[in-house]
C-alpha positions as CSV (number, residue, x, y, z in Angstrom):
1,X,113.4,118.4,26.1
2,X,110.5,116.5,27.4
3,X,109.7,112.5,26.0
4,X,106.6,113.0,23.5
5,X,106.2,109.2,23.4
6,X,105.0,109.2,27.3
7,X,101.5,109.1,27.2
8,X,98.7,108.1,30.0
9,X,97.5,104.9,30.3
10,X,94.7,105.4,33.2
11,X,93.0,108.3,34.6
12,X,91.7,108.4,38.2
13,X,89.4,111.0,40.4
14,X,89.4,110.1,43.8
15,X,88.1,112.1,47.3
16,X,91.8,110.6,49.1
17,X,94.8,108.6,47.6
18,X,94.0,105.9,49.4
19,X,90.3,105.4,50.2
20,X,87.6,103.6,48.0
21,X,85.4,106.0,49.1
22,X,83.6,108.2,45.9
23,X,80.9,110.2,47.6
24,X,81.0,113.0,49.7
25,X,78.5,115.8,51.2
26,X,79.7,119.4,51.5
27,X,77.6,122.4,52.7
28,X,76.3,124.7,49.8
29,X,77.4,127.8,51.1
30,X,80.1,128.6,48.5
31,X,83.0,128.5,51.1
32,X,83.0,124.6,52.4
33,X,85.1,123.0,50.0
34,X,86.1,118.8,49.5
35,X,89.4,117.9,48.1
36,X,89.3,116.5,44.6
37,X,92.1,114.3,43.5
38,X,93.4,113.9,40.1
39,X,96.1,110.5,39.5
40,X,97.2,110.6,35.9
41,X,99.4,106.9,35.6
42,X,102.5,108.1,32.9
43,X,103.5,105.2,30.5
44,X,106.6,105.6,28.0
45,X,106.4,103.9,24.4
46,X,107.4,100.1,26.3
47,X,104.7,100.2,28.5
48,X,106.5,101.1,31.4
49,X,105.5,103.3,34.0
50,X,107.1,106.8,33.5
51,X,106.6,110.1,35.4
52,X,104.6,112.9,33.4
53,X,106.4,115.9,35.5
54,X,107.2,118.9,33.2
55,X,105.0,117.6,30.4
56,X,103.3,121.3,29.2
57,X,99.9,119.1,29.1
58,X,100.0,118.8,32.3
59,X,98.4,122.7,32.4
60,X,95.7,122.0,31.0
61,X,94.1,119.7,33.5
62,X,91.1,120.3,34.9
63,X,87.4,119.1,36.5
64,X,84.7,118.4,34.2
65,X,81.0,117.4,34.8
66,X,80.9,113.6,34.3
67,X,77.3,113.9,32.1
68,X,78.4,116.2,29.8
69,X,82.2,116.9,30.2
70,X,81.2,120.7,30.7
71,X,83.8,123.1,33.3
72,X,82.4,123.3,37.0
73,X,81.2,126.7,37.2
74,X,78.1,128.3,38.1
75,X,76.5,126.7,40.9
76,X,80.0,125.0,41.4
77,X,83.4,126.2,41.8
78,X,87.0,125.1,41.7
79,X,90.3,126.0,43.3
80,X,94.1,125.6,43.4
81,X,94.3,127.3,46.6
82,X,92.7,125.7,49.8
83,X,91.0,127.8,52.6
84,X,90.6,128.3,56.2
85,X,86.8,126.3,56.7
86,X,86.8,122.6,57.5
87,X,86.6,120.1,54.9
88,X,85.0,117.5,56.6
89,X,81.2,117.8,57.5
90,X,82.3,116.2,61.5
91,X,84.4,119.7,61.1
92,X,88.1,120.7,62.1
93,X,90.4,122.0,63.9
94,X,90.5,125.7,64.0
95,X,92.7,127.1,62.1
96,X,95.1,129.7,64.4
97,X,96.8,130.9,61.4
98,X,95.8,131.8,57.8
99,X,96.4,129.0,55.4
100,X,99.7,129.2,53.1
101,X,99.5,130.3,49.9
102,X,100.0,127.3,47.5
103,X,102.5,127.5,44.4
104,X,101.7,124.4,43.2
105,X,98.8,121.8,43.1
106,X,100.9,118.5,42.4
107,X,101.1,117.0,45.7
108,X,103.2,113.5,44.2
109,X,107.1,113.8,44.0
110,X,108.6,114.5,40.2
111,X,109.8,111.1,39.5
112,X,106.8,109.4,40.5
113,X,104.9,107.3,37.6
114,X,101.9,108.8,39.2
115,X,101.0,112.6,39.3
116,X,99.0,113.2,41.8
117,X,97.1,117.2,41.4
118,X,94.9,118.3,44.3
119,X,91.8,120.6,43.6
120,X,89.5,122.1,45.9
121,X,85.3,122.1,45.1
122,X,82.7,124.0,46.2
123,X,79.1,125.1,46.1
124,X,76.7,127.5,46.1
125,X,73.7,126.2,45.9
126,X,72.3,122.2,46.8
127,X,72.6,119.8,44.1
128,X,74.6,116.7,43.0
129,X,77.7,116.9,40.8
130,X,79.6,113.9,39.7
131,X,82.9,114.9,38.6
132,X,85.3,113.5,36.4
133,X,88.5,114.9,35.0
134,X,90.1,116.3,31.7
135,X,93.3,116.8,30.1
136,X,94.9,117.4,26.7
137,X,98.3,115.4,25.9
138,X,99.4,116.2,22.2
139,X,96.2,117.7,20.8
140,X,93.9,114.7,22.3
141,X,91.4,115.0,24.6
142,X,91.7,112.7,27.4
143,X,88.5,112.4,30.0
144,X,88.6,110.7,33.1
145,X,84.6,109.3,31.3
146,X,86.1,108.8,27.9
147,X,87.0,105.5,25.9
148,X,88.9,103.3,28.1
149,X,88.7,104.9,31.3
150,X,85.6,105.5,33.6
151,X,86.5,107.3,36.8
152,X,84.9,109.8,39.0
153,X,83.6,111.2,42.3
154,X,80.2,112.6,43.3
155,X,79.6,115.4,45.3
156,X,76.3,116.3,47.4
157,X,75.9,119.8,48.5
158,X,73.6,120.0,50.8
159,X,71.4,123.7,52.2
160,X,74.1,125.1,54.9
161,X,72.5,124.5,58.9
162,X,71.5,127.1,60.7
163,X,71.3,127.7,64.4
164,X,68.4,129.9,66.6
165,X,70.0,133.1,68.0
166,X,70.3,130.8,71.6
167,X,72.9,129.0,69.8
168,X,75.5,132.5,70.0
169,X,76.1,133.9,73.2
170,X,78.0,137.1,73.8
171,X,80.0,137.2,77.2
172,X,82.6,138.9,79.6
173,X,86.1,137.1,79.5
174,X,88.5,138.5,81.9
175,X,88.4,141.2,84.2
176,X,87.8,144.6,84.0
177,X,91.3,146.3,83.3
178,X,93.0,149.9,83.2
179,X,95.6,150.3,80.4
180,X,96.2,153.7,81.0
181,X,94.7,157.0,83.0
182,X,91.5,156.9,82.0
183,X,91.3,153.9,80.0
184,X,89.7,151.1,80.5
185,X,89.6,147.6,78.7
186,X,86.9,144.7,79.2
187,X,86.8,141.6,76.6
188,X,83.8,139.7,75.2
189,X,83.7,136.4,73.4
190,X,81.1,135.5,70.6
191,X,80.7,132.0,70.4
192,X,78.9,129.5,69.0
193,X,77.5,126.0,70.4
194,X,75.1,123.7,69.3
195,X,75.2,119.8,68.5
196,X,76.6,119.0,71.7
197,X,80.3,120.7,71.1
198,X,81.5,124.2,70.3
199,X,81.4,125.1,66.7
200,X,84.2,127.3,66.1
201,X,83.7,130.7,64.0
202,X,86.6,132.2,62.2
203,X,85.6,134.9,59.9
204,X,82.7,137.8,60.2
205,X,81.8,140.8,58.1
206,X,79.5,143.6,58.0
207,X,77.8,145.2,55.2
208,X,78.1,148.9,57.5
209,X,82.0,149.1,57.6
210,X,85.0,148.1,55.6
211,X,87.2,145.4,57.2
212,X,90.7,145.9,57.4
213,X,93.5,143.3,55.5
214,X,93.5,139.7,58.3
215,X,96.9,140.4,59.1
216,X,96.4,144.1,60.3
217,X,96.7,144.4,63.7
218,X,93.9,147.4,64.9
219,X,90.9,146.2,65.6
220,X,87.7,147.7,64.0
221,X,85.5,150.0,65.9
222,X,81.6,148.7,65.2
223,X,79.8,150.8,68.1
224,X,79.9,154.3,69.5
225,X,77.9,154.9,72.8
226,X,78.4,158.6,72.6
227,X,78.0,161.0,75.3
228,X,76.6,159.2,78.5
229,X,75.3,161.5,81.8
230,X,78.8,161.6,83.5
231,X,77.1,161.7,86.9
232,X,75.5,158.5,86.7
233,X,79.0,156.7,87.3
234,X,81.0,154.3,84.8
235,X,82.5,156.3,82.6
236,X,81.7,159.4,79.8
237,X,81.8,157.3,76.9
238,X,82.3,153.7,75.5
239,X,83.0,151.9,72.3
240,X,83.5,148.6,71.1
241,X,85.7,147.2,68.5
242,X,85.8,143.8,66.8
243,X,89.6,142.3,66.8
244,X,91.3,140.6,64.3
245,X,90.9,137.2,63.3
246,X,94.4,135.9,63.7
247,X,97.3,137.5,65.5
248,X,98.0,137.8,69.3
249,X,97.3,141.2,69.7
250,X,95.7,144.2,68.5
251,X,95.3,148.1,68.6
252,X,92.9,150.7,68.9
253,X,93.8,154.5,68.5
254,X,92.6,157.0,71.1
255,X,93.7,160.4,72.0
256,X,95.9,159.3,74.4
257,X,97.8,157.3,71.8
258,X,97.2,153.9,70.9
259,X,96.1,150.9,73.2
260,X,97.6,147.2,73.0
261,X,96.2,144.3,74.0
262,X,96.2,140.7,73.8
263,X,93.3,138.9,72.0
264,X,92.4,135.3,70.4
265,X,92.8,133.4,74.0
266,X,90.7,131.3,73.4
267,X,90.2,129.9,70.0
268,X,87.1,129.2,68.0
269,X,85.6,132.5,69.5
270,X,85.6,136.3,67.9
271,X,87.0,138.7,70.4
272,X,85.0,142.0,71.0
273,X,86.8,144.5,72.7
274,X,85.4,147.4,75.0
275,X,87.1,150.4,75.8
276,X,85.3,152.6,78.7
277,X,87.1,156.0,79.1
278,X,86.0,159.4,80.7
279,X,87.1,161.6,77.7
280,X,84.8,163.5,75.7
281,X,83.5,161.4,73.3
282,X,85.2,160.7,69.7
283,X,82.6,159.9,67.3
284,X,78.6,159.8,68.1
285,X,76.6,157.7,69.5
286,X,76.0,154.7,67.1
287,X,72.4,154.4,65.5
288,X,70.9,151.4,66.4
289,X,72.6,147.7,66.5
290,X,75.7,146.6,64.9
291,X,74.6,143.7,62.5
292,X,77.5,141.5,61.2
293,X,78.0,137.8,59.8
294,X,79.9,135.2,61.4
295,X,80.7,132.7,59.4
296,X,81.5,129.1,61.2
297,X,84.0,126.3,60.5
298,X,82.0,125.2,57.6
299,X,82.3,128.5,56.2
300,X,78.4,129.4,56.6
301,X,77.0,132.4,57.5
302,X,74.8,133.5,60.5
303,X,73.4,137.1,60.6
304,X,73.4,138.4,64.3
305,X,73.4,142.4,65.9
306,X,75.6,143.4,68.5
307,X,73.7,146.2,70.7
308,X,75.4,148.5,73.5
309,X,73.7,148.8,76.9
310,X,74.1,152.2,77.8
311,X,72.9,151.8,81.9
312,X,75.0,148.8,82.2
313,X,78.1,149.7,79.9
314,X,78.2,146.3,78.5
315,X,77.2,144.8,75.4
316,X,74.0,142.1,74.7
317,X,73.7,139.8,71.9
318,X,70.4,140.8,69.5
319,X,68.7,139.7,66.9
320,X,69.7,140.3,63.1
321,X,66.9,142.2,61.3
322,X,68.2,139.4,58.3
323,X,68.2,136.7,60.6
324,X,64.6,136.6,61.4
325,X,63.7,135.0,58.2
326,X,66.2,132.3,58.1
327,X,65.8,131.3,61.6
328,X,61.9,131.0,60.5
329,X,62.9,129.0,57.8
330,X,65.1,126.1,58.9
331,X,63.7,125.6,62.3
């Protein structure tokens, strides 16, 4: 049975366990997210330091709005679970491998006087938050801005940055390649650079198809060429399909039976796949670009369209019909 007489004598936020730092910017782009930590200082009935682990007020911690002691929510958002994007507006490294699941968000060991409980923040929308924290221990309210403590962190969220359509570039990688009779597979990398460095993308999606589950290993098909003049050389038909974001390889289905092949080479970059054959074609010709998001290491958004060059059977890099706006708009 747990020690009612253990109580909390202080309660801190901080942005890191060991830095003075309080103040941190974040994109507003709902995905970006800072680390928000939470030290609650246990103290039995002699004054000493004692741990709070297994205390059942320990549940009902959580992140309040300093000026006012309301939940984040709305405009801003919290987590137990961390994701993928960087944390840090000078970015990250990219992330090869989806990020564990967490069980729990105490992050100091049981005996410890002082908890320590990680949350992760976000936001949608620009604005400034200064947040503070709240638990209950025997029917009282304790606030991180209440009588005797004063502790919190403020958060900026500033408009997510977006980058002209000369930022992306859409290229060959590898060599031209025959998998099997008839069958032939060419890779393309969608990248992103600007500021000097690359800016690594690890998500996209597409309001025009459904995406399969991260860990699935076909890749998507997002453009048909259809029938092409066979006499004019290169093949009957071609298609392109977007791969996975994590994994080493990937499939596609065609009559022939299904094609593997190795993808994510080089990280940072979305793999599109082309597959030339001389079969009849399998599905129509597509109508009119393939527009998809990527989203970058920050976790914003960038609306491009992926077009298929019949002549050349290649791919070229166009212009979202959503993009045009936004591109307008920042720069």
């Amino acid at each position: 049975m747990f020690d009612n007489q253990i109580g909390i004598s202080r309660i801190e936020v901080k942005l890191d366990s060991t830095r003075s730092g309080q103040h941190k910017v974040l994109y507003a782009n709902g995905r970006m997210q800072v680390r928000v930590l939470v030290l609650l200082h246990g103290i039995d009935n002699n004054g000493d330091g004692a741990s709070l682990y297994g205390h059942s007020g320990l549940q009902s911690l959580r992140l309040i709005a300093y000026n006012g002691a309301r939940p984040l929510d709305g405009d801003w958002s919290v987590s137990l679970q961390e994701n993928r994007y960087a944390h840090e507006m000078s970015g990250g490294e990219t992330r090869l491998t989806g990020v564990p699941r967490s069980t729990d968000h105490r992050i100091s060991d049981p005996s410890d006087p002082v908890q320590i409980f990680q949350f992760w923040v976000s936001a949608s929308r620009p604005g400034i938050m200064d947040v503070a924290a709240e638990i209950s221990m025997e029917g009282v309210v304790l606030r991180s801005n209440g009588i005797g403590f004063d502790s919190s962190v403020t958060l900026e969220a500033i408009p997510p940055k977006k980058y002209t359509q000369s930022s992306f570039s859409l290229h060959k990688y590898g060599t031209f390649s025959e998998r099997v009779y008839e069958e032939r597979i060419q890779y393309f990398h969608l990248g992103l650079h600007a500021d000097g460095r690359q800016i690594n993308l690890l998500d996209w999606y597409s309001n025009a198809i459904t995406l399969n589950a991260y860990d699935a290993e076909d890749a998507v098909m997002v453009y048909s060429s259809g029938t092409i003049n066979h006499n004019s050389g290169g093949g009957r038909s071609f298609y392109g399909y977007l791969a996975p974001i994590y994994g080493r390889s990937a499939s596609v289905k065609t009559p022939l039976g299904y094609i593997t092949f190795p993808i994510n080479d080089v990280p940072g970059v979305l793999t599109l796949v082309q597959r030339t054959t001389l079969q009849t074609e399998e599905k129509p010709g597509s109508d009119g670009a393939f527009e998809l998001a990527v989203i970058d290491e920050f976790g914003s958004e960038h609306w491009l369209a992926i077009e298929g060059d019949i002549e050349q059977r290649t791919f070229i890099l166009g212009e979202s019909k959503r993009s045009t706006k936004q591109f307008a708009r920042f720069y």
